[in-house]
Each structure stands twice: as C-alpha cells, then as structure tokens.
C-alpha positions as CSV (number, residue, x, y, z in Angstrom):
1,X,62.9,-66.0,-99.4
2,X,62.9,-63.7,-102.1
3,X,63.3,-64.8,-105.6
4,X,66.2,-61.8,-106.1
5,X,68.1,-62.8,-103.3
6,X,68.3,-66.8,-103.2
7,X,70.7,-67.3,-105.4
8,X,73.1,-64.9,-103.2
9,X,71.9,-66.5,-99.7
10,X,71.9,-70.1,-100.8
11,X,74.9,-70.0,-102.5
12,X,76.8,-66.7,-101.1
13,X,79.9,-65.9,-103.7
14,X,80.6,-62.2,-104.3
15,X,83.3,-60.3,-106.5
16,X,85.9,-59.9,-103.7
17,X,85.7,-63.9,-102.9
18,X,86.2,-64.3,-106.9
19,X,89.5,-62.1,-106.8
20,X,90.8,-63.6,-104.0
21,X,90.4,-67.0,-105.5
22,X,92.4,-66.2,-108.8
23,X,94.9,-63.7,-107.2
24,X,95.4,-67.0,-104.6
25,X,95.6,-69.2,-108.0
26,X,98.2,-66.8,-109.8
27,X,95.5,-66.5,-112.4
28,X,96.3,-64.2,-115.3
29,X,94.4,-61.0,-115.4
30,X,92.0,-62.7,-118.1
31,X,91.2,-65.1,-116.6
32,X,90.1,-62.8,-113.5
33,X,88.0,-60.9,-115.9
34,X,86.7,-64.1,-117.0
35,X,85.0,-65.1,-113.9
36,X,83.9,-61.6,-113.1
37,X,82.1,-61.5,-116.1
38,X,80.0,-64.9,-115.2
39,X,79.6,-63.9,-111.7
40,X,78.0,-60.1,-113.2
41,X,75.9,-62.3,-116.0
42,X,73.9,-64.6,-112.8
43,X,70.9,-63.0,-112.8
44,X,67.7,-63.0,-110.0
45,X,65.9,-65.1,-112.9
46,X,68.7,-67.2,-113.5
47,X,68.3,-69.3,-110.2
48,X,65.6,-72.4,-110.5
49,X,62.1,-71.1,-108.6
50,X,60.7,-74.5,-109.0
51,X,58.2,-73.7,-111.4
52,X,60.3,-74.7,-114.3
53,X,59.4,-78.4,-116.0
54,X,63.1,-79.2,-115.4
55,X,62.6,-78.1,-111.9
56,X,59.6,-78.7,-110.3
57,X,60.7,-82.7,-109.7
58,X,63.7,-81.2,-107.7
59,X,63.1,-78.7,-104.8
60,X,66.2,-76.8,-104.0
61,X,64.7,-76.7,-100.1
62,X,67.9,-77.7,-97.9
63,X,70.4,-77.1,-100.3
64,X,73.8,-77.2,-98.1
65,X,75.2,-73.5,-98.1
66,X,78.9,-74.1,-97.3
67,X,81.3,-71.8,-99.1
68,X,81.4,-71.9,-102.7
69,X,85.0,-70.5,-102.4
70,X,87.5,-72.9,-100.1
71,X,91.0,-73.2,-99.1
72,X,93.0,-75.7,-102.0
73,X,93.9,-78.6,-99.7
74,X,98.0,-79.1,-99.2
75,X,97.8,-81.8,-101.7
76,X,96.5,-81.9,-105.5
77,X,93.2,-83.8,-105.1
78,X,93.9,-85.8,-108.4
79,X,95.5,-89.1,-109.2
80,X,96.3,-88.9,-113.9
81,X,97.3,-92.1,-115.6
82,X,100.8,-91.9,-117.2
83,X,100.1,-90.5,-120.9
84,X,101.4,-92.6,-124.2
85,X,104.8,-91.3,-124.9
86,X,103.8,-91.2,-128.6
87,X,100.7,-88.5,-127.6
88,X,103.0,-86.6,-125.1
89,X,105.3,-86.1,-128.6
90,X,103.0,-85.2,-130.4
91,X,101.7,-82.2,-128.5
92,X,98.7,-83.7,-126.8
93,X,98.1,-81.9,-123.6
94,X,96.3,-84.1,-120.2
95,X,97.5,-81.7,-116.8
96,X,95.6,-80.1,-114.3
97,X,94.1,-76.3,-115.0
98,X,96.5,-74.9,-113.5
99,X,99.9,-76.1,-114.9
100,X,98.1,-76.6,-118.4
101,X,97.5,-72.6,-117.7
102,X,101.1,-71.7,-116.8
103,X,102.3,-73.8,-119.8
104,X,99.7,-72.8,-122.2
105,X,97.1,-70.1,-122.1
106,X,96.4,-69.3,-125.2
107,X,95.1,-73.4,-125.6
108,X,93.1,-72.9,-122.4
109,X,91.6,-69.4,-122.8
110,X,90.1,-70.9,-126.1
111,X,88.9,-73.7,-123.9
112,X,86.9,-71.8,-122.1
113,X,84.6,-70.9,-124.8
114,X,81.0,-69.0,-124.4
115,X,80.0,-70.6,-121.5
116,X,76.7,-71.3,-122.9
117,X,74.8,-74.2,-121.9
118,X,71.2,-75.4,-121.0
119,X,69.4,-72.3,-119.7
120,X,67.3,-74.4,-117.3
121,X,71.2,-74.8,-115.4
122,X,72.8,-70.9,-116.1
123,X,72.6,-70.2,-112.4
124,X,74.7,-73.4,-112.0
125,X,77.4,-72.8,-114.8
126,X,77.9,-69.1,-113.8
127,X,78.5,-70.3,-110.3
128,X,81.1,-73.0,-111.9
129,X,82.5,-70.3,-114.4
130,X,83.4,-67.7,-111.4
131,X,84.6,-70.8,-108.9
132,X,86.0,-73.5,-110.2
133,X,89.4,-74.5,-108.7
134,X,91.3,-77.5,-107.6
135,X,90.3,-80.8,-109.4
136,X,89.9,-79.1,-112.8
137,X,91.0,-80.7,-116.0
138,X,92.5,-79.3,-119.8
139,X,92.8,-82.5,-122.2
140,X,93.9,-80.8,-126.0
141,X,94.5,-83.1,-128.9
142,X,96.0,-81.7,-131.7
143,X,95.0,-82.1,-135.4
144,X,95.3,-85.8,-136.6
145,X,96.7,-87.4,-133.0
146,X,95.1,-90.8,-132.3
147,X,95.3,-91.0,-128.8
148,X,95.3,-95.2,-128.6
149,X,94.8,-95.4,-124.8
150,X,92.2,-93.6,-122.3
151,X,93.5,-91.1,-120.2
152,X,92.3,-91.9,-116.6
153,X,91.8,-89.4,-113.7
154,X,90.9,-89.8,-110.4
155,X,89.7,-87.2,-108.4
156,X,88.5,-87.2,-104.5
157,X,87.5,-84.9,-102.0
158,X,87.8,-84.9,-97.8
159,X,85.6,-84.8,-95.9
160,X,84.1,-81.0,-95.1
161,X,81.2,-78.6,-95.8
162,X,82.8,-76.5,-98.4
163,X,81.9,-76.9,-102.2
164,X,83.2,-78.9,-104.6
165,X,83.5,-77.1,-107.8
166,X,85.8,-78.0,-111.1
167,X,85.8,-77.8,-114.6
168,X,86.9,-80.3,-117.3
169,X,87.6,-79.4,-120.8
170,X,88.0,-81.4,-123.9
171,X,89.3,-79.9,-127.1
172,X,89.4,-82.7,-129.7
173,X,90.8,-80.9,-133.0
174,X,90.2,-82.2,-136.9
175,X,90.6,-85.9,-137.2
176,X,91.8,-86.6,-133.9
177,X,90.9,-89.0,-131.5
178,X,90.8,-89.5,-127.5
179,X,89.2,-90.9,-124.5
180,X,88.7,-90.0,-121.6
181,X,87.7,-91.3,-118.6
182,X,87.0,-89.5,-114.9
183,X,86.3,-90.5,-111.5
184,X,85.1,-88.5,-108.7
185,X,84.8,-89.4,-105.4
186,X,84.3,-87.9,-101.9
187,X,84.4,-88.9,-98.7
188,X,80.8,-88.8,-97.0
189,X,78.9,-89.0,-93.6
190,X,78.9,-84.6,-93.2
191,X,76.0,-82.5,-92.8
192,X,76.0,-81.6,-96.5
193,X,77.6,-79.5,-99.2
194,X,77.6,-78.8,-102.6
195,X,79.1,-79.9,-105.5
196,X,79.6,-77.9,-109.5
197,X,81.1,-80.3,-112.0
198,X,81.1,-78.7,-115.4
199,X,82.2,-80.9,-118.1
200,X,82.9,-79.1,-122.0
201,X,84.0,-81.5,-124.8
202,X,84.4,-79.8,-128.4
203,X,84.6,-82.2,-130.7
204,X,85.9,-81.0,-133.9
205,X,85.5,-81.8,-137.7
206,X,86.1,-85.3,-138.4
207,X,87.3,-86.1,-134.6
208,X,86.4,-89.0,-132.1
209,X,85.7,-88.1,-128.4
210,X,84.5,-90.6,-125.9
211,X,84.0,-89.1,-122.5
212,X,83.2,-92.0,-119.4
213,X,82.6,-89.9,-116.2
214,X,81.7,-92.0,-112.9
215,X,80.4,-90.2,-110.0
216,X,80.9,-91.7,-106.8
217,X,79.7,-88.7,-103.9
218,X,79.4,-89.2,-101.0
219,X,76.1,-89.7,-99.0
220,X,76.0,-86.0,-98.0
221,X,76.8,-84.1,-101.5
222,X,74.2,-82.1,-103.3
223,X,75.5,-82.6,-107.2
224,X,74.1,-79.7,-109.7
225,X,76.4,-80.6,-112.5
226,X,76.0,-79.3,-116.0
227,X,77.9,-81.1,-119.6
228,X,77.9,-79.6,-122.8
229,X,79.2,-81.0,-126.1
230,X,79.6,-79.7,-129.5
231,X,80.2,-81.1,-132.5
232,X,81.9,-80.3,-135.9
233,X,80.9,-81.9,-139.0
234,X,81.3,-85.4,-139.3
235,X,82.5,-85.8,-135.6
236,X,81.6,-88.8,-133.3
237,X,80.9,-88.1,-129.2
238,X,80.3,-91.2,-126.9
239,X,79.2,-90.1,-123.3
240,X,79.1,-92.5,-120.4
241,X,77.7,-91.5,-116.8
242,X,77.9,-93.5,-114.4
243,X,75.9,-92.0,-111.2
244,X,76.2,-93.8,-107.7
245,X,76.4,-91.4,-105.4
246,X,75.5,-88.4,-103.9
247,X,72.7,-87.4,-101.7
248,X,70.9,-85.9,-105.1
249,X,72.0,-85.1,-108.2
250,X,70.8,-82.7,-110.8
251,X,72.6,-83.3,-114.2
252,X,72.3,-81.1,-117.3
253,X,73.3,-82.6,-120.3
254,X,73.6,-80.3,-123.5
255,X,74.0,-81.9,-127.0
256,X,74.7,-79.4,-129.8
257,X,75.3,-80.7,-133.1
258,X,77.1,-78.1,-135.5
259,X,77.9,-79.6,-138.5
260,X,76.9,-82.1,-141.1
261,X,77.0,-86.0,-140.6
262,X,77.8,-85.5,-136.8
263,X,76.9,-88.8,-134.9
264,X,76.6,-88.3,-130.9
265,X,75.6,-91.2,-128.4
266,X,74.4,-90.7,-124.6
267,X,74.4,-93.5,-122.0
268,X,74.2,-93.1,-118.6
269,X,73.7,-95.6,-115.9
270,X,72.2,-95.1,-112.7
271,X,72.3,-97.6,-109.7
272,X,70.7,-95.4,-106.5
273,X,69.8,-96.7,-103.0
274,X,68.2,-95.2,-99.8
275,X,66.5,-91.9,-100.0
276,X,68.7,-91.3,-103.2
277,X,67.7,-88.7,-106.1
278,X,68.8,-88.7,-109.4
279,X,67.8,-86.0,-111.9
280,X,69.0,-85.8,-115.4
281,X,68.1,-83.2,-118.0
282,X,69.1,-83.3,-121.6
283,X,68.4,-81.6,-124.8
284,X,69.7,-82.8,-128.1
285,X,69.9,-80.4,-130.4
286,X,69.9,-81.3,-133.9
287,X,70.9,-79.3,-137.2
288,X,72.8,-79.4,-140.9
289,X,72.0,-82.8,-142.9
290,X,72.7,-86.5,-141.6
291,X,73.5,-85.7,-138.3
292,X,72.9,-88.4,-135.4
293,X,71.9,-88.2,-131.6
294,X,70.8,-90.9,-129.6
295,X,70.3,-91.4,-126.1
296,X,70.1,-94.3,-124.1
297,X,69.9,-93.8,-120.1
298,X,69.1,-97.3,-117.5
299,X,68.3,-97.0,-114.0
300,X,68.4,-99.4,-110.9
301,X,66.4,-98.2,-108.0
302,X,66.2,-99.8,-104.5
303,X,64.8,-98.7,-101.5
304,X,63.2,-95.4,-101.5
305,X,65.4,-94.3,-104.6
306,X,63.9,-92.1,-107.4
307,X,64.8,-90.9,-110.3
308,X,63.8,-88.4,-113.0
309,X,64.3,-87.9,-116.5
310,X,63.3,-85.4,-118.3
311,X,64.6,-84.5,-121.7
312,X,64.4,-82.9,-125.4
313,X,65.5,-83.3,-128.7
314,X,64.8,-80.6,-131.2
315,X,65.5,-80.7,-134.8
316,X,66.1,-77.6,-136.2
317,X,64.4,-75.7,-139.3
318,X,67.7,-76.0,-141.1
319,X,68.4,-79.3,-140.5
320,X,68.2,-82.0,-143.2
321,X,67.8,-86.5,-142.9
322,X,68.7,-86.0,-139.1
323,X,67.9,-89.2,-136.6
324,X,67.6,-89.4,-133.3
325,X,66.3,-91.6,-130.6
326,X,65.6,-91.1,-126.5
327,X,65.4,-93.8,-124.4
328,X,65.0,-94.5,-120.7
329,X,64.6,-97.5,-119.0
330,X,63.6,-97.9,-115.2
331,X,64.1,-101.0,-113.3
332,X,62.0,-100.7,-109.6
333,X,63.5,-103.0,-107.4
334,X,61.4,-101.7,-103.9
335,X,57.8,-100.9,-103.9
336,X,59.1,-98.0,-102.6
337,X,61.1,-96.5,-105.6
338,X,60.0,-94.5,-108.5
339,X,61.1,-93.0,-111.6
340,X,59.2,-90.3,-113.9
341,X,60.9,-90.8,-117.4
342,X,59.5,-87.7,-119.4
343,X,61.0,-87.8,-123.2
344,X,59.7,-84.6,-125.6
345,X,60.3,-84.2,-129.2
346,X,60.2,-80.7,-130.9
347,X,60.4,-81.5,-134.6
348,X,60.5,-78.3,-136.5
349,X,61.1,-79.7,-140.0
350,X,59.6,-82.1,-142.0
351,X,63.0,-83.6,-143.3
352,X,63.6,-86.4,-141.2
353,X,65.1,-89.4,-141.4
354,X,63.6,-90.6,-137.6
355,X,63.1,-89.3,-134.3
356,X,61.5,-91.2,-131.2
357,X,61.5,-91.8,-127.4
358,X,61.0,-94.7,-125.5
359,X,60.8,-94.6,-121.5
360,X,59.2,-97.7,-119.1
361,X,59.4,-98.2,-115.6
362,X,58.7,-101.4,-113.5
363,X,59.3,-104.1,-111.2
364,X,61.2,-107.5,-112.4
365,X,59.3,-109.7,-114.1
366,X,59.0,-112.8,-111.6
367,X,59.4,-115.2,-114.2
368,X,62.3,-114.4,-114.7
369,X,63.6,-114.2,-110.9
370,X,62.0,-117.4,-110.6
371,X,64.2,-118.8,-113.4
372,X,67.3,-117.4,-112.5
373,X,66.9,-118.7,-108.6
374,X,65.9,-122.0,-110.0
375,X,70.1,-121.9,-110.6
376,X,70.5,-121.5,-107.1
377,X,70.9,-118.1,-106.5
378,X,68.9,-116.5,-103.5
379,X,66.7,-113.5,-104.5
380,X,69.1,-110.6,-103.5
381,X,71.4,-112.4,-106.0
382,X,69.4,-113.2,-108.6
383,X,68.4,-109.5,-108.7
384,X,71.8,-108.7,-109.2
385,X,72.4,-110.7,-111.7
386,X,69.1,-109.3,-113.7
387,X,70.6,-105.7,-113.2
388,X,73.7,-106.4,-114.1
389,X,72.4,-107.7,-117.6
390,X,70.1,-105.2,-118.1
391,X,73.2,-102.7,-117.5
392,X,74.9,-104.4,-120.1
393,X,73.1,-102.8,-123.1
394,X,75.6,-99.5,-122.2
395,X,78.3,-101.7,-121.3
396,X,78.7,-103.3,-124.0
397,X,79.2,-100.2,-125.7
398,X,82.1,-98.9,-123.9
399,X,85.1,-99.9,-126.3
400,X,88.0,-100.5,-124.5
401,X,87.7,-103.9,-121.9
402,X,89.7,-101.9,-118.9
403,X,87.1,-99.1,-119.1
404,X,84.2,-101.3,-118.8
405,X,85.5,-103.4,-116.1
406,X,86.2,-100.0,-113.9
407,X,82.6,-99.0,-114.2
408,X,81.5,-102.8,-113.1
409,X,83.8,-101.9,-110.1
410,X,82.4,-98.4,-109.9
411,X,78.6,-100.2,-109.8
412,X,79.6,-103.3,-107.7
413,X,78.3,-101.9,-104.5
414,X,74.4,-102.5,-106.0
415,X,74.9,-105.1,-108.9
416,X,77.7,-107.3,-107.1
417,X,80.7,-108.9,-108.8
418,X,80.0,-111.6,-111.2
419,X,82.8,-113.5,-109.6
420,X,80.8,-113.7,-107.0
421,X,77.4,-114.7,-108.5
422,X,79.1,-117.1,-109.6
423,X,80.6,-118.5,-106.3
424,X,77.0,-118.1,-104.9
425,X,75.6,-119.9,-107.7
C-alpha cells in the first residue's frame, strides 16, 4: 500500500463525512471549520510507516477499518457523578461537549487550543480533531475554585465495528484545583474497531490538576490514544492510567512544562493478558527554572502479553535547576511475556538539578513466592498478592481512598481482591 494513500484507506474520513457530522451535531460554523482545518493539516507523512523508533515495536498491519464517522446511539453513552453544589455555584463547568457547547462556546472554543501534540501521534490527533463526537468531555474551573471532590465519568460503548472517537478537555485556571477521574469501557467479542481518545488538561498558574483515566476496552479494540498537558508556572499535574483492556494500545503521552517551579507526575499501571499489547510513548519536556517531571509506569504481564515503553525527557536550553526522573518497571509473570522498557534523556543544558531513567524487567523472585505460599496461599494467589503490592507504589499516590479503591476494582480481574486473598489465605 502506498505510503500517500494509507492513512485514507485504513482509516477512510473525507470532508463531506466531517460536515455531515457537525451539521448532524448542530455544531457552530467554527467549530465546522475547526475540524476541516485538522482533516486538510493530515498529511501522507503524517501517518506511522513503521520505521519510526516510536513505531517500529507496533505494526499497524490489521488495523480494523470500520467507519471513523458513526451514527450517535439513541442514548448519551456517559454516566457523570453529581457535582458539589458549592463548585456548580461557583461557575465550574463538568457536562458533555455538546451541552457545555450550547451553553458556553466561547469557554470551549478556547478549549480546543492548537491541537499540537507528540508528532510521532499527528496522524492520530488530526483524525480525533476532525471526529470526535459522542462521549466527549469539557471540565472548566474558574480562577481560585477548589473543587474538594473528584468528578467521575463513566463512559461505555456497544458492541459494533465503528470507531470510537472522543475528546476530553481540562481547563484548570489560576489557583484552582480539580480531579478528575474517567472510565471507559466497551463491550467486546467483534471482529475489531478502532478507538481515538484525546485527552487535553491545561493546567494553569498556581493550579492543581489530577487526571485518573482507566481504560477498560474490550478484547477487540485497537486503542491509538494521544494526552497532552501543559503547565503554567508553579502548577501541579498528577496523571493516572490505568490500561486493562483492549486488543492493543498505542498511548502518546505529551508533558509540556511552561512555566517556572511547575511539578508534573506520570503513573500509569498496566495489568495485560493473552495476546495483549500495550505501547506507551511519552516525552517530558522540560523548560524555565525549578520545574519538575517524573514518571513512574508498572506493568503486570501474563500469558503472551507485551508491553513497550519507550520515552523522552528533554530539558531545554533555557531551562534552569529542572529535575526529572523515568521509570518503568516490568513484572513477567509467563515465560511467554515481554516488555522492552526504552527510557532516553536529551539534556541540552548544563543547569540541572537531576535527570535519570530506570527500567527492569523480570520474573518474580521465587523466594519471595516461596514465602508468601508458606502463608497458605496457592501460587496463582500468591502472585496476586505480589502484583498487587508492587502496584501499590502508584496507588498509594492516588489521594483520595474512593479513587484508589475504583482502580483496585478496575485491576481486580488480574491482581484479585484482597478480600479474597485473604479468605484464601
């Protein structure tokens, strides 16, 4: 297949299926434009050829080609939590797109920014940018609101062979403060399709955003999602993944730190089965003075499971006292998984305060299965109970109890539930 066309045949979207889709949507005429405008940007060289690093570990051979553009089903697809009466007051905004558009477009054509992102995912975004529809998301937080309780959705899709495709955006203004936390789940057992989750969080000066997303695909879904988050000076970003499902996923996280004293933290947790692949790409960028990012991503793999990491931090020229950290930690639980954990650094300054990567993968260590059978567990058990405790490093960091007890459920399926390690102990 030729390189000019794959991105067309693979994925077939044209102008007339854009139109349709926001004249369908009652989109204003902006908004039309908008997508236009990302659908005329996707070019030949754009779409992944395998030859890039962040590509090359994930062949795009057999990628499902239902339509990118589907009927909305007679039902929103989303559950939202209530929102604290005090935040509704006080002008914080938690709808779906499309009422937050009716109610206030000026707030969400800001939202939707530049639509920059990693390079190594444009194809993807520009795809998202010209398609996204039902299931998309517009939290605002106004100057100075402390949101005090996480807003929850829950999104989940029907069976089917068309593409999944939403956008959630997060704008966190000056000294505010919110959380966030989003489920998605679809019904599997198809012949395949595709799913474009964009995620954009703007943190900015002084605010607090933490963002827990838990993906939940079904067996047949192809996930090619992209994140980005900026952040003002002296802002604080906490990201949580939580990847279970899917088929195979190809993630593209993008860190970009825009002011001094920022602090931004990465986890991600990955708990992968069968002939499951999970492939995250990140790149931290780094600039101003005393600015923090750190990332810490753990992996359980069983059965024929792999994953891939493979990801950058870069420290700019300009940039002053920065520290940053990658790490990525692989625990093999078949001698048929695998995991290629590939950290780089680009340092461009010599004004650093640190900057490192640490990546391992391996097997349990038997001593320690031996001890924790010795309690009367059987192996299968025991080797939950080892995962679950090497999960806990992110856990642990999650700040609100509820939260972290809805990612235990979300990773129950492979780790168990300690209620019942205990019963079986």
């Amino acid at each position: 297949m030729a390189l000019a066309t794959a991105p067309t045949a693979l994925l077939p979207l044209d102008r007339t299926e854009v139109e349709r889709l926001s004249r369908r949507r009652g989109e204003p005429d902006w908004l039309r434009d908008w997508r236009l405008a990302a659908l005329e940007k996707l070019r030949p060289e754009d779409w992944p050829t395998g030859a890039e690093e962040e590509w090359r570990r994930f062949p795009l051979h057999g990628l499902p080609a239902g339509p990118l553009v589907v009927d909305e089903p007679p039902g929103p697809p989303s559950y939202y939590s209530a929102m604290p009466v005090e935040a509704a007051h006080n002008g914080v905004i938690f709808d779906r797109w499309a009422d937050a558009l009716r109610a206030h477009p000026d707030l969400v054509k800001r939202g939707l920014g530049t639509n920059e992102g990693l390079k190594s995912h444009a194809a993807f975004r520009a795809l998202n940018a010209a398609a996204f529809a039902h299931g998309s998301t517009f939290v605002y937080v106004p100057a100075g609101v402390q949101v005090e309780l996480p807003l929850q959705v829950q999104k989940h899709w029907a069976a089917g062979t068309g593409a999944i495709v939403f956008r959630t955006v997060v704008i966190a203004e000056r000294g505010s403060s919110v959380t966030l936390v989003e489920e998605v789940t679809s019904d599997g057992g198809g012949t395949g399709r595709v799913a474009i989750p964009g995620v954009e969080i703007v943190a900015g000066d002084g605010a607090q955003v933490r963002y827990v997303g838990i993906q939940r695909f079904g067996d047949d879904v192809w996930d090619l999602g992209f994140q980005r988050y900026a952040s003002g000076r002296d802002s604080t970003i906490a990201s949580f993944n939580v990847l279970v499902g899917s088929h195979k996923t190809k993630l593209g996280i993008d860190s970009d730190i825009q002011g001094d004293g920022a602090t931004v933290k990465l986890y991600g947790l990955v708990a992968a089965g069968a002939d499951q692949r999970i492939d995250v790409n990140s790149l931290q960028r780094l600039d101003g003075r005393a600015s923090t990012s750190d990332l810490l991503y753990l992996s359980a793999l069983y059965e024929r499971a792999h994953a891939t990491y493979y990801g950058v931090i870069r420290v700019e020229p300009t940039s002053h006292g920065t520290g940053s950290y990658q790490e990525c930690r692989n625990m093999l639980l078949s001698d048929k998984a695998g995991a290629d954990p590939i950290p780089v650094l680009e340092i461009l300054t010599n004004d650093v305060a640190r900057c490192g990567h640490g990546a391992t993968a391996g097997r349990l260590d038997d001593l320690e299965l031996f001890y924790v059978m010795s309690r009367g567990l059987d192996r299968a058990s025991a080797e939950q109970l080892l995962v679950r405790g090497f999960f806990q490093r992110v856990i642990n960091q999650i700040p609100d109890p509820q939260v972290g007890s809805r990612v235990l459920a979300a990773l129950a399926p492979r780790i168990g539930r300690l209620a019942e390690l205990e019963d079986a102990a």
